[in-house]
TIRO-2110 file (N, C-alpha, C; in Angstrom, 1 decimal):
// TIRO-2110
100.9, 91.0, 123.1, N, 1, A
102.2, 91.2, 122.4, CA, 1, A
102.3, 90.3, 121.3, C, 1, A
102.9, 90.5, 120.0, N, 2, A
103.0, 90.0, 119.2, CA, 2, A
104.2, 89.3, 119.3, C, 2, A
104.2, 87.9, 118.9, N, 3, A
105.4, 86.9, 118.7, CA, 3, A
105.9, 87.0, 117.4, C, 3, A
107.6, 86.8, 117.5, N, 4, A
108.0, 85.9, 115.7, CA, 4, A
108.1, 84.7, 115.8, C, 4, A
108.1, 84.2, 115.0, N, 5, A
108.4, 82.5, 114.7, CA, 5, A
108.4, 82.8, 113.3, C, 5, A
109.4, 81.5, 113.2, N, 6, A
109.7, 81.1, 111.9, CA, 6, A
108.8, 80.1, 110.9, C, 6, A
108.4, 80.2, 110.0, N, 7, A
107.9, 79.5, 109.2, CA, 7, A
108.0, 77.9, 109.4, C, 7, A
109.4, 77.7, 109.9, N, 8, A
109.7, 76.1, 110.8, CA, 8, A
108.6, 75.9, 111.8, C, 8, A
108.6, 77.1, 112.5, N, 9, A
107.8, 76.4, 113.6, CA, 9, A
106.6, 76.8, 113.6, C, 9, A
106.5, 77.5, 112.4, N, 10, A
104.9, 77.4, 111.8, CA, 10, A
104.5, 75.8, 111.7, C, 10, A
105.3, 75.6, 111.0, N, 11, A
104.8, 74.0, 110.0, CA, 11, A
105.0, 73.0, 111.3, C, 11, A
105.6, 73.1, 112.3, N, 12, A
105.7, 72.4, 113.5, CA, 12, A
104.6, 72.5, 114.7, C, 12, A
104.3, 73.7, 114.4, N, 13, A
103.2, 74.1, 115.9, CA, 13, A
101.9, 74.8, 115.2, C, 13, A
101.6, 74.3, 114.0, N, 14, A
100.1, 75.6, 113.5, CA, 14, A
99.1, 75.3, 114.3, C, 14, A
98.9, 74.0, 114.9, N, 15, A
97.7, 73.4, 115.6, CA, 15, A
97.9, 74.5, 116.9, C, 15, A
99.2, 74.5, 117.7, N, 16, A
99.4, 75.2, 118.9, CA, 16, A
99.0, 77.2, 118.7, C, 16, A
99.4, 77.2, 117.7, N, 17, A
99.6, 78.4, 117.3, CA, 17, A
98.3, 79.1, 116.8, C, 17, A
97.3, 78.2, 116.2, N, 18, A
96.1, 78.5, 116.2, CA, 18, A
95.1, 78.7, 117.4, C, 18, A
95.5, 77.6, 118.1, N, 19, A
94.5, 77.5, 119.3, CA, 19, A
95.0, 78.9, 120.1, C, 19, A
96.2, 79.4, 119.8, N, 20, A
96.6, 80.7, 120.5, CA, 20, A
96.0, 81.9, 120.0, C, 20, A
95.9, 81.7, 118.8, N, 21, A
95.0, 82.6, 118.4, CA, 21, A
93.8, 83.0, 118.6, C, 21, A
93.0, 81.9, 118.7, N, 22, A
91.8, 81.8, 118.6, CA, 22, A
91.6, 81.8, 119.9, C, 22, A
91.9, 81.7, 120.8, N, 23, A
91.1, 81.4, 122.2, CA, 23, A
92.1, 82.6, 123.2, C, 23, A
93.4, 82.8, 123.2, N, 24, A
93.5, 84.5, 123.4, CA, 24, A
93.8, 85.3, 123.0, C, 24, A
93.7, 85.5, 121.8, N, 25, A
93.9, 86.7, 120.9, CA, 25, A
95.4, 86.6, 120.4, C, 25, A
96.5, 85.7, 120.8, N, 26, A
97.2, 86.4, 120.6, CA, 26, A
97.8, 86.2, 119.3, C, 26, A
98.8, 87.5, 118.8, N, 27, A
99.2, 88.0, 117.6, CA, 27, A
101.1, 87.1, 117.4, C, 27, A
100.9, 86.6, 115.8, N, 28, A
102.4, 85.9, 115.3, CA, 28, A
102.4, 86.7, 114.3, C, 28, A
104.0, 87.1, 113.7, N, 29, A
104.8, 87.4, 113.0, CA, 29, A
105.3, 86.4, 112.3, C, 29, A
104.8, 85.3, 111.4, N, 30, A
106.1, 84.6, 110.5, CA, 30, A
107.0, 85.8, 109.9, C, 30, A
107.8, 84.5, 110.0, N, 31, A
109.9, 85.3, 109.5, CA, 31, A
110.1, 83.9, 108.5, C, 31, A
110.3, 84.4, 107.8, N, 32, A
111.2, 83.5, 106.5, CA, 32, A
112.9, 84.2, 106.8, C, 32, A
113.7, 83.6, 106.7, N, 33, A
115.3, 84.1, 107.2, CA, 33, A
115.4, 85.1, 107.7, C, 33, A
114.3, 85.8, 108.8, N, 34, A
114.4, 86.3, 109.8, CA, 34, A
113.9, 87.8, 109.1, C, 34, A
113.0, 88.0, 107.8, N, 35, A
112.1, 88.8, 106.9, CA, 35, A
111.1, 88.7, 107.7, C, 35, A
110.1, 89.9, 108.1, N, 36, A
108.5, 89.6, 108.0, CA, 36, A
107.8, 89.2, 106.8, C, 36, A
106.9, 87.6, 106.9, N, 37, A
106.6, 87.3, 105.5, CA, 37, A
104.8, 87.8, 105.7, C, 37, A
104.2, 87.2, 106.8, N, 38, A
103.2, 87.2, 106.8, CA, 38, A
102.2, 87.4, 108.5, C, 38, A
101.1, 87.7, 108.5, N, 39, A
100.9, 87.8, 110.4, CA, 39, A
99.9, 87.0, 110.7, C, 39, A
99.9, 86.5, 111.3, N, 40, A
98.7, 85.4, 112.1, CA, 40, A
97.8, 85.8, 113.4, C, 40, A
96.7, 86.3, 113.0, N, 41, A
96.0, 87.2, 114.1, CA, 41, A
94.4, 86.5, 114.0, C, 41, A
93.8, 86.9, 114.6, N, 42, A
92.4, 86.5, 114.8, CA, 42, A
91.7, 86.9, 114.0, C, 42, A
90.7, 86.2, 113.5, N, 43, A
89.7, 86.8, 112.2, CA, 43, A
88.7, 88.2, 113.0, C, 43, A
88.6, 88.2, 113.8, N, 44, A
88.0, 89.5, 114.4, CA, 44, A
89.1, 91.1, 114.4, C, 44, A
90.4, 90.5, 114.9, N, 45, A
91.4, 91.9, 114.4, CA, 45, A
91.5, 92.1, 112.9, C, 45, A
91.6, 91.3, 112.3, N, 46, A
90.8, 91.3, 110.6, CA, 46, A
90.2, 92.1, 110.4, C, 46, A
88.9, 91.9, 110.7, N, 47, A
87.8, 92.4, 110.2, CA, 47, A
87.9, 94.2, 110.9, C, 47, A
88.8, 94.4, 112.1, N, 48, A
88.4, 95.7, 112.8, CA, 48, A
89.3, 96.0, 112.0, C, 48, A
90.7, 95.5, 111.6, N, 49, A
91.8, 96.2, 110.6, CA, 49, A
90.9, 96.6, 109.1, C, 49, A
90.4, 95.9, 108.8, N, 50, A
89.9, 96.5, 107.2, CA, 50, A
88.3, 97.3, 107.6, C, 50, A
87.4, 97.0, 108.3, N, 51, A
86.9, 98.2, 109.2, CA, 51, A
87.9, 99.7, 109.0, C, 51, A
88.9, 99.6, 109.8, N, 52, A
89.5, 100.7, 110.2, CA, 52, A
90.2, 101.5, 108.8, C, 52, A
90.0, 100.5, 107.8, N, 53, A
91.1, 101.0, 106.5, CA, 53, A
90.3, 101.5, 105.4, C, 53, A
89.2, 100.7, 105.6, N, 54, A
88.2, 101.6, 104.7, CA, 54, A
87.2, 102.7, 105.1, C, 54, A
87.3, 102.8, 106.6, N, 55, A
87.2, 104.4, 106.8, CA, 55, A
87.4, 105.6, 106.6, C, 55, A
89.3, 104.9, 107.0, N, 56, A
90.1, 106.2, 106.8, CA, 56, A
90.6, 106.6, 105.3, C, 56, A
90.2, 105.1, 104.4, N, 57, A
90.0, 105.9, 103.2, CA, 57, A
88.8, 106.7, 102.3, C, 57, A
87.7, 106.2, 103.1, N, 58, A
86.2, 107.5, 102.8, CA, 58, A
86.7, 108.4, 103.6, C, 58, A
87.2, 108.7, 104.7, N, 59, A
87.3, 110.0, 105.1, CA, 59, A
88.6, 111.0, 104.3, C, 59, A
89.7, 110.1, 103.8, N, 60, A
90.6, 110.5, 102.9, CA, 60, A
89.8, 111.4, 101.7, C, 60, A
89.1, 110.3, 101.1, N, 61, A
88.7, 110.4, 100.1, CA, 61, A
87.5, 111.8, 100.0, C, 61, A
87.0, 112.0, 101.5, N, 62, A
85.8, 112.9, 101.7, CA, 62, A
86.5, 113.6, 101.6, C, 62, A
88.2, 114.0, 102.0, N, 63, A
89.0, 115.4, 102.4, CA, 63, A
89.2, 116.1, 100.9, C, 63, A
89.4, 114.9, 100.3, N, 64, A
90.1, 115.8, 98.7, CA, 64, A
89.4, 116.1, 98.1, C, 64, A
87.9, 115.8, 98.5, N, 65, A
86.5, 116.4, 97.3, CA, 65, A
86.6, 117.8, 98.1, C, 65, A
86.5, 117.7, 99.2, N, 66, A
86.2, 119.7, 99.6, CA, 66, A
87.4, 120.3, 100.0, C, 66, A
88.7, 120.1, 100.0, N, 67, A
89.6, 120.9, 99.5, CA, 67, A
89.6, 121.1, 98.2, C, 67, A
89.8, 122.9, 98.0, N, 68, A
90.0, 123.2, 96.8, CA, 68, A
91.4, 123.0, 95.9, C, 68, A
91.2, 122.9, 94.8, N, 69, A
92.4, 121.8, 94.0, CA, 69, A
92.2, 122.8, 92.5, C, 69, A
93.8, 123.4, 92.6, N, 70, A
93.7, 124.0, 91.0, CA, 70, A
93.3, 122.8, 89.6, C, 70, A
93.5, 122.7, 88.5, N, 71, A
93.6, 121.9, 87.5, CA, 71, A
94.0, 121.1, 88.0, C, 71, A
95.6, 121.6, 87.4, N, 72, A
96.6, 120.8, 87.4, CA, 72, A
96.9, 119.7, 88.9, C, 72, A
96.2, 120.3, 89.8, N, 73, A
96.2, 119.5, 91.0, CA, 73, A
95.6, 118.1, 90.7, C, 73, A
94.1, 118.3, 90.1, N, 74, A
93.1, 117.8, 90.1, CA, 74, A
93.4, 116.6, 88.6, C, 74, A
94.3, 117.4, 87.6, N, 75, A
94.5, 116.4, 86.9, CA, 75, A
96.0, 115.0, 87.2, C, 75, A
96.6, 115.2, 88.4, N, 76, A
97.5, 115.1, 89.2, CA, 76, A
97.1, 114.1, 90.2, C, 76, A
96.1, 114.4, 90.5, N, 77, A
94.8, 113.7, 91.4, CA, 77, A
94.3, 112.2, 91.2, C, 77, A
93.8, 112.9, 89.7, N, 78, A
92.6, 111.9, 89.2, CA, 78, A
94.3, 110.3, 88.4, C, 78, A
95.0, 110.9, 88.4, N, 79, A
96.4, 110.1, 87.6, CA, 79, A
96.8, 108.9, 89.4, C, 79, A
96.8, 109.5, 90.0, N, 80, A
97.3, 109.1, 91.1, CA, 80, A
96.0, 108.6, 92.4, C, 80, A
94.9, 108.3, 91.9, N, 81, A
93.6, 108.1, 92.8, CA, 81, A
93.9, 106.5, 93.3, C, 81, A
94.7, 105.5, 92.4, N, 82, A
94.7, 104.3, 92.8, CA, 82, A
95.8, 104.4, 94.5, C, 82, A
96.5, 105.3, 94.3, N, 83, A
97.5, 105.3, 95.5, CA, 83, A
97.2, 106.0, 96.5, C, 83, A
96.0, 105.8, 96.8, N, 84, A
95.3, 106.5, 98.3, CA, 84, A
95.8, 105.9, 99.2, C, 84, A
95.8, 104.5, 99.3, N, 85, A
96.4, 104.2, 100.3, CA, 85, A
97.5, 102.9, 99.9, C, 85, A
98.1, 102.3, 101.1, N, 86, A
99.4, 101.2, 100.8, CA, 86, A
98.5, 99.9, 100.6, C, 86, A
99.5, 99.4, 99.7, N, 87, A
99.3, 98.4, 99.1, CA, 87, A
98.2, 97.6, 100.0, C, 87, A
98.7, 97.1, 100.9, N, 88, A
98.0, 95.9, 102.3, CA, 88, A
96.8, 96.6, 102.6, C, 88, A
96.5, 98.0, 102.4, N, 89, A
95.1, 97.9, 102.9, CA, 89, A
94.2, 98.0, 101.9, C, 89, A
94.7, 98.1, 100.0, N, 90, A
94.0, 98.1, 98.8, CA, 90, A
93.1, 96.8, 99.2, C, 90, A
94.1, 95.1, 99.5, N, 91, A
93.2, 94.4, 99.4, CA, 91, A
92.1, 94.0, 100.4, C, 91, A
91.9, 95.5, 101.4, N, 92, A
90.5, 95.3, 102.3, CA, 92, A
89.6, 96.3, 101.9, C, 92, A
89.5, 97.2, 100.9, N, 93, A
88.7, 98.5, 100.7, CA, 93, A
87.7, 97.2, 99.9, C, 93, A
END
């Protein structure tokens, strides 16, 4: 289960918070005034998350080459190819 904590008790417990990570997996939510800012997860859930993001954007990307696409689709397409996917998984392709 994923925890929140605040950025306070980030800067208070990273030592605690790490070793939780690392030794059983478990998942934090930092909260800046109670916002999601950032997530604290194991470098292995990492690696399976951007794994899993740049799959499903070659298989995205496999889908729109063999569907057929008028022009205007295709000029429509090629304008909008950076927005395959959301922002957070651009920076794992």
């Amino acid at each position: 289960m994923t925890e929140r904590v605040s950025t306070i008790a980030v800067r208070q417990r990273i030592g605690d918070l790490l070793n939780r990570v690392a030794l059983r997996n478990d998942e934090f939510i930092i909260e800046r005034k109670g916002k999601p800012l950032a997530a604290l997860v194991a470098v292995e859930r990492l690696e399976q998350m951007r794994r899993f993001a740049r799959r499903n954007a070659l298989e995205l990307l496999a889908e729109q080459k063999l569907s057929p696409l008028t022009a205007a689709k295709q000029s429509d397409t090629r304008l909008n190819s950076t927005c395959f996917a959301p922002c957070w998984m651009r920076m794992f392709l």
